[in-house]
N, C-alpha and C positions, 0 to 999 in steps of 0.2 A: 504494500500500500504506500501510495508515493502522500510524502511531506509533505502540510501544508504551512503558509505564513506563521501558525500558532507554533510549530516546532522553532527552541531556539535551542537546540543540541547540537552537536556534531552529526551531520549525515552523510551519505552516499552519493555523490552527483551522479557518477558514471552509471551509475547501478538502479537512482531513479529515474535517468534518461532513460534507459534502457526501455526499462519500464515502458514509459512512454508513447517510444519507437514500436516498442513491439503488440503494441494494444491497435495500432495503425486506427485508432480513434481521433488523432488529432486533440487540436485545444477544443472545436464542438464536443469533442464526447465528455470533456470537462464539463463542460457547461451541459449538457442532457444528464450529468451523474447528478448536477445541485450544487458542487463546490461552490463554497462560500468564502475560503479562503482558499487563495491562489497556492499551486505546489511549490515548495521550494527554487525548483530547477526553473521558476520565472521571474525572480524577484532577482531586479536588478541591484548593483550596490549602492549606498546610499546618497555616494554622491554623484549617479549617474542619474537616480529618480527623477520622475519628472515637477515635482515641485520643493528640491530640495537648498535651493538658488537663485539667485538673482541673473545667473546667465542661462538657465532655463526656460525663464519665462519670456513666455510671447511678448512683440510688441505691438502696437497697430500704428506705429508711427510711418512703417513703410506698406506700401502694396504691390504685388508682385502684377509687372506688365502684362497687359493684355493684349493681343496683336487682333485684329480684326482682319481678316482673309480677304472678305467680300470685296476688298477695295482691291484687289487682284484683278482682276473683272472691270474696273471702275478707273485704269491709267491709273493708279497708284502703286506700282509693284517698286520703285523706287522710294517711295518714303518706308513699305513695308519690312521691303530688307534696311530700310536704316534703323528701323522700331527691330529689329532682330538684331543687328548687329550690336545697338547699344545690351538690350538683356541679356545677350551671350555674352556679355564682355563683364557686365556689371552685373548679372543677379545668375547665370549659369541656367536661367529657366524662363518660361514664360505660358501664358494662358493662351489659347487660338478657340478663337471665335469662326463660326461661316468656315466654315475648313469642310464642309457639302457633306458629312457623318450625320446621315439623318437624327433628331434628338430619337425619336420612338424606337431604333435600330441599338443604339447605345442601351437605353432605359431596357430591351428585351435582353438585351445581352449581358446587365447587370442582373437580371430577377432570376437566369438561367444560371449564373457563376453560382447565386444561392440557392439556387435549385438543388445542384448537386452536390454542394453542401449540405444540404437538409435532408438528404437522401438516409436511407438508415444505413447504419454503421456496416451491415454485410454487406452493401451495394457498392458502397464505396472501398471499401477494401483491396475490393480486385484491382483497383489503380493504383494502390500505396504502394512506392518506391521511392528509395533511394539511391538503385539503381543508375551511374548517368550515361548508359547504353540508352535507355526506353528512352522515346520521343515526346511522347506521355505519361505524367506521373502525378497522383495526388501523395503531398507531402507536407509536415507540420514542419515547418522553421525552415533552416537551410544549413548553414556552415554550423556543425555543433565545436564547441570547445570546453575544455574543461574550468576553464579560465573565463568562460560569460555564461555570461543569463539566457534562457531562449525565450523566444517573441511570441506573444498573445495573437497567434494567426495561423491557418492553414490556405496552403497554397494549389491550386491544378494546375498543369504549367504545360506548356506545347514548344516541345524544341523545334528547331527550323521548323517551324509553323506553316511555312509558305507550299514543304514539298507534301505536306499530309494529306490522303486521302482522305475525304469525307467521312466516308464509315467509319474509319479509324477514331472517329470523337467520340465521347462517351456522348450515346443519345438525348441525354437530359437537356446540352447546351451545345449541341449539334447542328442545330439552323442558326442558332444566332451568331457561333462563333465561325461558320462557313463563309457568312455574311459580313458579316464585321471585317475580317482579314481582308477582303476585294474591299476596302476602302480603305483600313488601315496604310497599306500596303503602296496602294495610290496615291493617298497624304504623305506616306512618307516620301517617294519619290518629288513632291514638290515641294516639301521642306527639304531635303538636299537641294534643292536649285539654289531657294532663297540661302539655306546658306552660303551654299558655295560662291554668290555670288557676293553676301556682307563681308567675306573675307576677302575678298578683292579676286578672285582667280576664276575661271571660265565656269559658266553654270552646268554644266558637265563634271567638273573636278571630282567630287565625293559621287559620283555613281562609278565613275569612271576606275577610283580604286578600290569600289567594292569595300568599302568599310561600313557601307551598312545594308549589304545585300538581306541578312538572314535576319528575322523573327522568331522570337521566345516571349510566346505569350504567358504572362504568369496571371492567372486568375485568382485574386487574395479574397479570403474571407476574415473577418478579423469580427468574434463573436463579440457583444458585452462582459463585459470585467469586470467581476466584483471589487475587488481591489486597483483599478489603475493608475494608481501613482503609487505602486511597487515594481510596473513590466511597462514595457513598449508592444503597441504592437506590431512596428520592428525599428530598432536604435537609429541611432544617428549613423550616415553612411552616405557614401557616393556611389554613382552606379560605375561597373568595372566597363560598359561598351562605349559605345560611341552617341547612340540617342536614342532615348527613351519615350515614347507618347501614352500617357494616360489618360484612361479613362477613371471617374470615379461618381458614385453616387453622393447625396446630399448631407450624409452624417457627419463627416468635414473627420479630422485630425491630421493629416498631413501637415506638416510646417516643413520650411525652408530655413536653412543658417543664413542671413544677411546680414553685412557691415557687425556680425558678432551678435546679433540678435537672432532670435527666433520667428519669424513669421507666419503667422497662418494662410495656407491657399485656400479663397474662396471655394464652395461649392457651386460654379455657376452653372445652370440647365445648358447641357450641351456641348459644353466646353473641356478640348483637353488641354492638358500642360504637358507644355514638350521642355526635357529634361537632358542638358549637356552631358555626358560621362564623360570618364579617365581618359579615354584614350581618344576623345573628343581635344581635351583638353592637351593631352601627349601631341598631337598632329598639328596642332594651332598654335604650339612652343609655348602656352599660356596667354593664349589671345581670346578666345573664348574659356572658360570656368567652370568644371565641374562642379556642380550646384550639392553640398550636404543638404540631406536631408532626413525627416522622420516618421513616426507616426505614432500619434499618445495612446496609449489604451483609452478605453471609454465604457464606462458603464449603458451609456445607447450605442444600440446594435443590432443587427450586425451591420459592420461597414462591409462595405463589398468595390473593387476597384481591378481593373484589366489593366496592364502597364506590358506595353508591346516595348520590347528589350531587341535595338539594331545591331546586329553585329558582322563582320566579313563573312560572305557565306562558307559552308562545312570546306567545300575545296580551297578556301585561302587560310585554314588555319595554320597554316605555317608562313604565312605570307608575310613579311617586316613592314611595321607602321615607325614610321617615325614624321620629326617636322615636316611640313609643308618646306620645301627648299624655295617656293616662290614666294613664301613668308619669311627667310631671312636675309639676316645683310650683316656687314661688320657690325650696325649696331643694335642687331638683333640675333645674337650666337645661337646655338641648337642649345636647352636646357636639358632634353632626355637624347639617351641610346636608342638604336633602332630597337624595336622585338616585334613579336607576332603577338597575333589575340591570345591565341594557346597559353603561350607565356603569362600576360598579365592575369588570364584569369586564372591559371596555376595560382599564382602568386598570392592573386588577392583572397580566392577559398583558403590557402591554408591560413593566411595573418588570421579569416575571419572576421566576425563583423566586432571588431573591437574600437568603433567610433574614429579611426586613423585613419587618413588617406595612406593606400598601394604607391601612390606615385612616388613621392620623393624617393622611394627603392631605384627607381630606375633613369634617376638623373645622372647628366654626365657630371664626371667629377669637375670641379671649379678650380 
């Protein structure tokens, strides 16, 4: 019987992970037992909680950009990418509005994430893995370590998303996530343009080197929490690819690190937030910003949010990313070493979600 808050003895981490893992119930089947107080193995330390500080708490003095698409259409694709190039540089994130992701397509695709969530515990089972051969895998947390807390969430997740057969979905969220990817997938190709073109280099560039051919869709569920300001429902972190586009429903917890503060991302009807990573930020020599981010546990619930993860497709994983060479100059040197994706995200699963950024590991030496 796994630990709760009330134990303050010496216990078994390794032994009530186990636990855990091996029940393939997830944090739902916590929450279907009645736990009232959260297991040990998710109470984070004390000064990582989320209200144990004055550098924890949100602020509302900033708000995270909103880019409106529609004006694409409208002879404004020049001020758009300049409203892109500044959030890339200065907040590492931003909202898109009119980006043609029907709202009702999204909203079915959210009620389906919980669907199969809500599924009973022998239904869902047959997808728990951890496994990272399967393409498809329902899984609680991610990187475990003996050394952190795990996060108040379970996750469905679709590796190269783009090559999967239909059948291959689990049926419950089958039509929407079929659906969804044919527009995902198309947004994404027009957010590489506009990047590529805020950086100054040919609106081709980033399709061109395939650094964000592949999709890994991660479908989060993130129950109610009796306790949440002892767990995340998942820590402070940056993402290890290159670009991230969320979707999320209205229950809100998401924040962003800004100028050292915390901020909250709106829940706006419709809207995703398109998310810089590591090796967004490795290619742009630190011209665009891997955006930290988080998510508070919450006693309303469940949150539910689909976060489409770009990465080089399966055949460039060995492929070398490094600077943009058309982005430096004598007074702009190369900060990182070449690597492949392979490499960083080796790197960044073992560190673990331990609140550090992977990168500075792969700076050149000064």
């Amino acid at each position: 019987m796994m630990e709760t808050s009330t134990d303050v003895h010496e216990y078994d981490y390794a032994k009530e992970l186990k636990e855990f893992i091996d029940s393939k119930a997830g944090v739902k089947g916590l929450v279907d037992a009645g736990v009232v107080k959260i297991p040990r193995i998710f109470i984070h330390p004390q000064e990582k909680q989320q209200k144990s500080s004055s550098e924890t708490t949100c602020t509302t003095d900033f708000q995270v950009p909103v880019i409106d698409f529609k004006g694409l259409e409208n002879g404004q694709r020049m001020e758009i990418v300049n409203n892109i190039r500044e959030a890339a540089q200065t907040w590492g994130c931003f909202l898109v509005i009119n980006h043609g992701i029907p709202l009702s397509l999204q909203e079915h695709l959210l009620d389906s994430v919980r669907q199969f969530h809500e599924q009973p515990q022998e239904v869902k089972a047959q997808w728990y893995s951890l496994d990272g051969e399967r393409k498809i895998r329902y899984y609680s947390n991610g990187y475990f370590s003996a050394s952190m807390a795990a996060q108040w969430r379970d996750v469905l997740a679709f590796f190269h998303a783009e090559e999967l057969e239909e059948e291959q979905i689990p049926e419950v969220c089958r039509e929407a996530i079929t659906e969804y990817l044919k527009y995902i997938l198309q947004l994404k190709e027009t957010i590489s343009e506009l990047l590529s073109e805020a950086l100054g280099v040919t609106q081709d560039f980033l399709a061109r080197i395939e650094c964000i051919k592949s999709s890994t869709l991660s479908c989060h569920y993130y129950p109610a929490c009796p306790e949440p300001d002892l767990t995340f429902g998942v820590r402070n972190h940056t993402d290890p690819n290159f670009l991230t586009l969320l979707a999320q429903d209205e229950i809100g917890g998401l924040q962003v690190r800004h100028q050292n503060k915390w901020v909250d991302v709106p829940s706006v009807p419709g809207a995703l937030i398109a998310n810089m990573g590591d090796l967004m930020q490795l290619i742009t020599n630190n011209k665009f910003k891997s955006v930290e981010h988080r998510v508070l546990a919450g006693r309303v619930g469940p949150r539910a949010s689909v976060a489409s993860f770009f990465f080089p497709g399966s055949a460039n994983s060995v492929k070398s990313y490094g600077p943009i060479k058309e982005l430096l100059s004598e007074e702009n040197l190369p900060i990182y070493r070449e690597i492949t994706g392979l490499e960083y995200i080796t790197y960044y699963r073992s560190k673990g979600l331990d609140g550090s950024s992977a990168l500075p590991h792969f700076k050149l030496a000064s």
